[in-house]
C-alpha positions in Angstrom: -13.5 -13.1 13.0 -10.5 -13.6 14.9 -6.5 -13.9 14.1 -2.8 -13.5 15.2 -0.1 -11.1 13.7 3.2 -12.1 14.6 5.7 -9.1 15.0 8.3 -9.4 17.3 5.8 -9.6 20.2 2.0 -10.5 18.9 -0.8 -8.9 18.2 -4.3 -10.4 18.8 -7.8 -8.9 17.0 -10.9 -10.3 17.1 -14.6 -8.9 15.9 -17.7 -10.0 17.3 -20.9 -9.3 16.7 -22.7 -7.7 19.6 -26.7 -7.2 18.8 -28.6 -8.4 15.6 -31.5 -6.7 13.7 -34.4 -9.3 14.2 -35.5 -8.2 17.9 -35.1 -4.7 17.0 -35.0 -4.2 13.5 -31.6 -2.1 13.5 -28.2 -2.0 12.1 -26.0 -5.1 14.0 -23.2 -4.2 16.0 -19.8 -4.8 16.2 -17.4 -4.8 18.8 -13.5 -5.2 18.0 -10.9 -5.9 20.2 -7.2 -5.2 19.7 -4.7 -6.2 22.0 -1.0 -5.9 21.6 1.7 -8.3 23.8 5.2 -8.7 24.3 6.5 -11.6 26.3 3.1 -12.9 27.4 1.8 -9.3 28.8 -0.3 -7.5 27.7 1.1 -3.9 26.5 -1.5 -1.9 24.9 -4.9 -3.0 24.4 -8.0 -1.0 22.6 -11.9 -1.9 22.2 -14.4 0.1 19.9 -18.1 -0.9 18.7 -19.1 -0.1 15.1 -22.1 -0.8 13.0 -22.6 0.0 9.4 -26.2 2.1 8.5 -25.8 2.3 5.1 -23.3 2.0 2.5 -23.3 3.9 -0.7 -21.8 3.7 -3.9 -21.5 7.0 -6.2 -20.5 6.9 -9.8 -20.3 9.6 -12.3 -18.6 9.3 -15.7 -15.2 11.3 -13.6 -15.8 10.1 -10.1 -16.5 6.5 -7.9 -16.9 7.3 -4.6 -17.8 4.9 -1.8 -19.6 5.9 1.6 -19.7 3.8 4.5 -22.4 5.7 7.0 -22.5 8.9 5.2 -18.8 9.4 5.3 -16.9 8.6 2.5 -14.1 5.9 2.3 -10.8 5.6 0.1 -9.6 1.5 0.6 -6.5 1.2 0.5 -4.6 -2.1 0.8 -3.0 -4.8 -1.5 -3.9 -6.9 -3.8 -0.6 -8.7 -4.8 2.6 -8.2 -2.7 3.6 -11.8 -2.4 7.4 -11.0 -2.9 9.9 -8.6 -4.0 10.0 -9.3 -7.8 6.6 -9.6 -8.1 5.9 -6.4 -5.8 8.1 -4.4 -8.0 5.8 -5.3 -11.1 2.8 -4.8 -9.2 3.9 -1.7 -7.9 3.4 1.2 -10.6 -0.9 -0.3 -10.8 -1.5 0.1 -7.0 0.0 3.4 -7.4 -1.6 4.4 -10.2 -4.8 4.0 -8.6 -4.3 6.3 -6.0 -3.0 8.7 -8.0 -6.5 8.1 -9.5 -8.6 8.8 -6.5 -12.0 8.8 -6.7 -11.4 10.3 -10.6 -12.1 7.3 -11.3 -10.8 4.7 -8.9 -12.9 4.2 -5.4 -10.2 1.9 -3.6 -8.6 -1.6 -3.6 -8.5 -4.4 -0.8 -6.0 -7.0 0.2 -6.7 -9.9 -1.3 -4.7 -12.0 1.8 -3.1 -10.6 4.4 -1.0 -14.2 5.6 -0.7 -17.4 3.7 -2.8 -20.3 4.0 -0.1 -22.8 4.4 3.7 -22.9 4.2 3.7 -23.5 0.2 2.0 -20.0 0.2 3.0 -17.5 -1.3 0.4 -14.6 -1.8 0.5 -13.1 1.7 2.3 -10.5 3.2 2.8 -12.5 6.3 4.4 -16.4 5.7 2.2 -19.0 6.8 3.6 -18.5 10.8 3.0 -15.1 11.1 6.6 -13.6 10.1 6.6 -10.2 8.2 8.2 -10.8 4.4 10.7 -8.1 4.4 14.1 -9.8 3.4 15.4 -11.8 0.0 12.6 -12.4 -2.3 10.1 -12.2 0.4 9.7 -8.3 0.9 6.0 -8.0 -0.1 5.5 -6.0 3.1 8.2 -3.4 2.4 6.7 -2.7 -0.8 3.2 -2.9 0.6 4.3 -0.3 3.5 5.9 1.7 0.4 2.4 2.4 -1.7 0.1 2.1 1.1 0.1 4.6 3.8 -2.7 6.6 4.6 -0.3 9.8 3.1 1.3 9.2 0.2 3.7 10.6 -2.6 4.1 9.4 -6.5 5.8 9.6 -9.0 3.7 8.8 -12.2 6.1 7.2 -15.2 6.3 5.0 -17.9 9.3 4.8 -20.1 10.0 8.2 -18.4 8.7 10.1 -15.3 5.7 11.8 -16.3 4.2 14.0 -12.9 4.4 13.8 -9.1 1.3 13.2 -7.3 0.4 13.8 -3.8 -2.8 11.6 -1.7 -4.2 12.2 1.6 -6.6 9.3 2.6 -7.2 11.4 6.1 -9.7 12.9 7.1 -7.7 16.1 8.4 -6.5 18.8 6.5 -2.8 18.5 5.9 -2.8 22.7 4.6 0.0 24.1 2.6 2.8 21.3 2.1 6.2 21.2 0.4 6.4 18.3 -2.2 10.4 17.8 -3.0 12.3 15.6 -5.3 15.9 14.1 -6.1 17.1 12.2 -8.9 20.4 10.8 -9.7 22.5 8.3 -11.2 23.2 5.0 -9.1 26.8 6.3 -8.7 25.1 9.3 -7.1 25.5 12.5 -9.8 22.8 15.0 -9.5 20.3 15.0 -12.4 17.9 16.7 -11.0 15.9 18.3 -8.1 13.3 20.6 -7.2 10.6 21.5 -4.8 7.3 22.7 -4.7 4.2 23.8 -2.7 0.8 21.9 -3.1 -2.4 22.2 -0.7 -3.9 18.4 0.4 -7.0 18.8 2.6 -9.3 16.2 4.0 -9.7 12.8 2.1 -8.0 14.3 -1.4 -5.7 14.0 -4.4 -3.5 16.7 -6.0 -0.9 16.7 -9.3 1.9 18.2 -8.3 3.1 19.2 -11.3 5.4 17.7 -14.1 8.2 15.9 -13.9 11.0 15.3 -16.6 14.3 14.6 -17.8 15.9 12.9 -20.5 16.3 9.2 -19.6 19.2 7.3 -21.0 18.6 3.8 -21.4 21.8 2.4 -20.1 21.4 4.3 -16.7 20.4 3.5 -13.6 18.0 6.4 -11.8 17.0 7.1 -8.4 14.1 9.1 -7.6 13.2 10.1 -4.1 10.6 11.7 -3.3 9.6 13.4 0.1 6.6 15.4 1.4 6.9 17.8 4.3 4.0 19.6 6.6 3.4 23.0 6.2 6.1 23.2 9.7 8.8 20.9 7.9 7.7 17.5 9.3 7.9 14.6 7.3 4.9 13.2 6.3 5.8 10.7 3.3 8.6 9.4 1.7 9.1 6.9 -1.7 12.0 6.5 -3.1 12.2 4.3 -7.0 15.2 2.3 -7.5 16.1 1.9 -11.4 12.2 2.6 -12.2 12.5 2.6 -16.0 14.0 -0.7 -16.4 11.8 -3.9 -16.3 13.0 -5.7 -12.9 15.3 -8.8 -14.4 13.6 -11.9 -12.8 15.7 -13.2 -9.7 18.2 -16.5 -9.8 16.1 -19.5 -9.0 12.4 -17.5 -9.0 10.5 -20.2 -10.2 9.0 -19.7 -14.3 6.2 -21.8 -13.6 2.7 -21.4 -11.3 -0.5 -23.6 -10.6 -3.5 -21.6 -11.4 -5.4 -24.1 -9.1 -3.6 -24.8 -6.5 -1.6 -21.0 -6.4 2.0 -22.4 -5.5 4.7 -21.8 -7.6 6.4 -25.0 -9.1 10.2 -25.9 -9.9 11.1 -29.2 -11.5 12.8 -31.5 -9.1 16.9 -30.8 -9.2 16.1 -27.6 -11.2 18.9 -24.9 -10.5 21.3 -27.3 -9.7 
């Protein structure tokens, strides 16, 4: 497996396999490459060799946990971030599922990291390799929002519900300070707070409740952030107008081909 990312500069992975299991009768190898360039040279470059021994799938009627050579494994990636209206939908299930970790949810993967061709539009990545981060194209901002390995959430319906805090590391992050602010889009105070939460190795903690009376003809803002035990910043989410169903945007097409997976306008339509 081999591919470009386009960024600016490049970056260029590949993944080979380097032994089989017929002479030997072993797990195969892997080697991957990673090799990062700007203007033709090569700036940082990185090699590793993997193998997978076993892989292991635990279920209980509270837990799914998955284990890739004895260690276990929270996937996190996308699903469906092709765009910003669609993101913003999408956004409170990939969520949710973390906030679920392992109780009962084991992980998600992207389902395409770059489109296939120019009429596209499922990736993160347009079909030439150019991040989607402006106009309706900002499924990578809201993937970057909901997918980093430390995360903070706000769990909410019709009204916020709980904060939630993930760590998908494998160190232990200690005593950490989970804060909040909401206010009105013309920027009055509704409310804030701050609280203390432990998040060791590879975990999931509530916490605690969150609420206020939501009026329906207002506009919130909720940002969250999450500090280290010494005050560093180790996650941030902030929800624009989260309680209100995102209105569909001026010319987003109504329309889609289930086969095909483009979006379709009528010729001359939004003229």
């Amino acid at each position: 497996m081999s591919g470009t990312l386009l960024r600016g500069g490049s970056a260029l992975y590949r993944v080979k396999r380097v032994s089989g299991t017929l002479l030997r009768g072993g797990s195969a190898l892997h080697r991957a490459d990673l090799e990062v360039r700007s203007a033709g040279e090569a700036q940082l470059a990185s090699s590793t060799t993997f193998g997978i021994r076993t892989i292991e799938l635990r279920r209980t009627a509270t837990e799914t946990r998955l284990l890739f050579n004895g260690k276990p494994i929270y996937l996190r990636g996308a699903t469906y971030w092709p765009d910003l209206y669609l993101s913003a939908i999408d956004r409170p299930r990939y969520e949710h599922y973390r906030m679920q970790k392992y109780d009962p949810n084991a992980g998600y993967f992207l389902f395409m990291w770059i489109d296939f061709c120019p009429q596209s539009f499922y990736g993160v990545y347009d079909y030439w390799g150019r991040p989607k981060v402006e106009g309706l194209g900002g499924g990578l901002r809201a993937l970057e929002e909901s997918n980093k390995p430390v995360g903070i959430f706000m769990e909410y319906k019709d009204a916020p519900v709980a904060i939630h805090a993930v760590n998908d590391l494998l160190a232990d992050l200690g005593d950490c300070w989970a804060e909040w602010l909401v206010t009105t889009e013309r920027g009055a105070e509704v409310t804030k707070g701050k609280a203390q939460v432990h998040l060791g190795p590879d975990s999931h903690a509530r916490v605690g409740s969150l609420s206020f009376q939501v009026q329906k003809a207002t506009v919130y803002r909720v940002t969250l952030w999450l500090r280290a035990p010494d005050g560093r910043e180790l996650a941030r989410n902030v929800y624009v107008d989260p309680f209100h169903h995102p209105p569909r945007p001026q010319g987003y097409s109504r329309r889609m081909d289930p086969d095909i997976g483009m979006r379709l306008w009528w010729a001359g339509e939004g003229k």
